[in-house]
C-alpha positions in Angstrom: 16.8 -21.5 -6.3 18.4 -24.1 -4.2 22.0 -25.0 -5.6 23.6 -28.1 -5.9 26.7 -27.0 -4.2 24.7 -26.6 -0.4 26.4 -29.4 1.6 25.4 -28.3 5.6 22.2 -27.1 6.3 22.9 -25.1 9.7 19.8 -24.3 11.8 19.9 -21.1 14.6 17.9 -21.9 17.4 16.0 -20.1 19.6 12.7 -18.7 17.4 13.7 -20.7 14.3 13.4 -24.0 16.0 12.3 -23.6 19.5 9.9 -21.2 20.4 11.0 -18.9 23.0 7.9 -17.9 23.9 6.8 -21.2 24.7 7.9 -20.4 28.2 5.5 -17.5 28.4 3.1 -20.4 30.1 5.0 -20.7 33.3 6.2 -17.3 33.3 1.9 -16.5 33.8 1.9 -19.9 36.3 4.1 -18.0 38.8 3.5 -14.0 37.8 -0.4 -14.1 36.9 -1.0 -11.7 34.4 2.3 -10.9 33.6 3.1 -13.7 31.1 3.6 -12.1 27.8 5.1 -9.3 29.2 7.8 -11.1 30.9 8.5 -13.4 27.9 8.7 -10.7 26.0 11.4 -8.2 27.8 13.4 -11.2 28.9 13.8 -12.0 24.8 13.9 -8.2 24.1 16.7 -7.6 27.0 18.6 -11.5 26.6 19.2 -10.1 22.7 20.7 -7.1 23.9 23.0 -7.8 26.3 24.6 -10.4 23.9 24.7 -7.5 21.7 26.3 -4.7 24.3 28.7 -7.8 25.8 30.2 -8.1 22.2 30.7 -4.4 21.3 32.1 -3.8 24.8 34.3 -6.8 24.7 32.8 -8.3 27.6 31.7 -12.2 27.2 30.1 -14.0 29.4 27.8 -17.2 28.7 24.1 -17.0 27.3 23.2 -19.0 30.1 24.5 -15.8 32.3 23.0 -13.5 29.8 19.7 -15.2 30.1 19.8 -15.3 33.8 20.6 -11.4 34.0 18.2 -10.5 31.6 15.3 -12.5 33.2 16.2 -10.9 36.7 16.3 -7.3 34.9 12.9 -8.1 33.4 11.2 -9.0 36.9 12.3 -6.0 38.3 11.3 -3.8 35.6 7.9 -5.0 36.0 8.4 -4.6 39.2 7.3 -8.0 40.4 8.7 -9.6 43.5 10.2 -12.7 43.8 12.4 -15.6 44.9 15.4 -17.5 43.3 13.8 -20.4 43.5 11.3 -18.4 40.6 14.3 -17.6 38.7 15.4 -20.7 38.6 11.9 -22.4 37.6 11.7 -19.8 34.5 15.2 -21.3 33.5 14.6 -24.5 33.8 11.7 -24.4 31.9 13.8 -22.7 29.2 15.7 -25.8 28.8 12.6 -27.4 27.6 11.1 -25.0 25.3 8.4 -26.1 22.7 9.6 -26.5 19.1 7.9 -25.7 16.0 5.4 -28.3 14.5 6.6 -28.7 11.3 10.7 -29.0 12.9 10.7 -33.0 13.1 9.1 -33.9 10.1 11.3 -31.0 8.0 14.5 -32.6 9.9 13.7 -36.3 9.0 12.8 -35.5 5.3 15.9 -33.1 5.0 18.5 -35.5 7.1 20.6 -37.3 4.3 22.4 -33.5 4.3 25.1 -32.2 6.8 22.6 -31.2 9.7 24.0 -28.6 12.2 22.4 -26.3 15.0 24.7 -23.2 15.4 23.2 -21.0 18.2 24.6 -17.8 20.9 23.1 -20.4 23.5 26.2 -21.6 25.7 26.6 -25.9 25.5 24.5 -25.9 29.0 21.4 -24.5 27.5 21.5 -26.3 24.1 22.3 -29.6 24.9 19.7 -30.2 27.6 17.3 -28.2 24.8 18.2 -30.7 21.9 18.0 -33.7 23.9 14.8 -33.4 26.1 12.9 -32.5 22.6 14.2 -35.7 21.4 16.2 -34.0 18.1 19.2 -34.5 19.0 20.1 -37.8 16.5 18.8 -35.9 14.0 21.8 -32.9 14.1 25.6 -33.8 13.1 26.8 -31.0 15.5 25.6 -28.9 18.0 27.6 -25.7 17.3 28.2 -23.0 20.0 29.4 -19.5 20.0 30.9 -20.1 23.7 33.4 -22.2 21.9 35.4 -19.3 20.8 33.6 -16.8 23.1 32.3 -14.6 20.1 28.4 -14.1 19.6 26.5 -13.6 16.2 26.8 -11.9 14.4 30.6 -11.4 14.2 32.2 -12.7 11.3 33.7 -14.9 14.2 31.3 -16.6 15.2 30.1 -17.4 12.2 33.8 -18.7 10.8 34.0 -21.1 13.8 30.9 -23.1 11.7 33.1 -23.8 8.5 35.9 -24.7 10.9 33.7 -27.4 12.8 32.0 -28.7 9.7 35.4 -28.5 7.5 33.2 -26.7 4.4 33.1 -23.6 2.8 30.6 -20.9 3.1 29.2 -20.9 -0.3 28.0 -24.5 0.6 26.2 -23.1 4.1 22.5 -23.2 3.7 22.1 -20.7 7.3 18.5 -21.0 8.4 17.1 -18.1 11.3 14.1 -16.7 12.1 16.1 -13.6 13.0 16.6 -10.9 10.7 19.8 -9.7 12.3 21.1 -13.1 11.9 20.4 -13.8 8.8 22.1 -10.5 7.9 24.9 -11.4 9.5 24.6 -14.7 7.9 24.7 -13.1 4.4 27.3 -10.5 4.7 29.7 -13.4 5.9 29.0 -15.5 2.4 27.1 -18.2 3.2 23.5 -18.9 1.4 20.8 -17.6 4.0 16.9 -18.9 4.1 15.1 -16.4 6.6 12.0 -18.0 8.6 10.1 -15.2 8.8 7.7 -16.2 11.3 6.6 -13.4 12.3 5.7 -11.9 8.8 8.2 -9.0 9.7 10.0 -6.9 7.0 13.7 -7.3 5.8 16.0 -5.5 7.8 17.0 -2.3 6.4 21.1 -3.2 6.8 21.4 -4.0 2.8 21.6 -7.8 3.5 18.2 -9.2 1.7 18.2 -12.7 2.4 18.3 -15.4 -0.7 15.1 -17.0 0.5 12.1 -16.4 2.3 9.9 -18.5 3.9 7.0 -18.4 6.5 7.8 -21.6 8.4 10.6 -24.2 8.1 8.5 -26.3 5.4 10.1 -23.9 2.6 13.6 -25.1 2.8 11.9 -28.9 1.8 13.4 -27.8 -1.8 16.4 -28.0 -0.6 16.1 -32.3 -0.6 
């Protein structure tokens, strides 16, 4: 049940509030046919190389990550093309569709601490947040390139308490992402996972305090 003590409610991004998939329409505008395939390797391979880059010590910005992973995806489908395609993919990852329910769950929930706390770099996130028009609604935007440590180290997920100056038992962590969430919940704070995509709990012994399908749930949180 919701608890008293919650103070910051801290939103990932990318699938919790934004849709990355969303840019699966100009992905099939310039590769026809190949839409859904390209959004979904460039996801598939952008989660990964965040992944490998922190085991092997080797950071570099999401907005690099994202670039690489696009280009890796294009090849593998073996699809030829120009930067100026890359480039047109990216941009149109800086304006990526949100969630229906997102503004009308923000206004009703905005009298908390409201934070965004994402592995996108500053130069993905901010021209996100702002061309969707969210941005006044958000206390912080929080970054993982600010200390050069992506989720789900314990890092990353320390640098949140330090920006918002509260302790993790009063962290409500929203993600759509299961990994996240688990790394959300072995760290201490109190995790809500937006299962979306109807999935089941990741088997890493990290069941998340709440469930819900969409970001409507966390409304009992007011």
């Amino acid at each position: 049940m919701p608890t008293a003590k919650t103070k910051a409610l801290v939103f990932d991004v990318y699938g919790t509030l934004f849709d990355v998939h969303s840019v699966e329409e100009k992905c099939q505008e310039l590769f026809e046919g190949k839409g859904k395939e390209i959004s979904k390797l460039w996801r598939q391979k952008q989660l990964e190389y965040a992944f490998l880059r922190q085991l092997m010590g080797q950071y570099a910005s999401f907005k690099t990550i994202t670039t690489d992973s696009l280009r890796y995806a294009l090849k593998t489908l073996n699809l030829s093309f120009q930067e100026v395609h890359m480039q047109q993919l990216l941009d149109a990852y800086e304006k990526l569709s949100y969630y229906p329910e997102v503004p009308e769950v923000l206004q009703q929930m905005k009298h908390k601490k409201l934070a965004v706390f994402s592995n996108g770099s500053r130069d993905m996130l901010e021209p996100l947040i702002h061309h969707s028009g969210l941005a006044p609604l958000f206390h912080e935007i929080i970054s993982v390139d600010d200390i050069k440590q992506y989720k789900p180290s314990p890092a990353s997920y320390n640098h949140v308490l330090n920006v918002l100056g509260v302790e993790r038992e009063e962290v409500l962590f929203m993600s759509s992402n299961g990994w996240d969430i688990s790394g959300a919940k072995s760290f201490g704070f109190q995790t809500a996972w937006i299962n979306r995509s109807q999935s089941p709990v990741e088997e890493l012994n990290q069941k998340p305090h709440h469930i819900y399908e969409d970001l409507n749930g966390i409304v009992e949180w007011r």
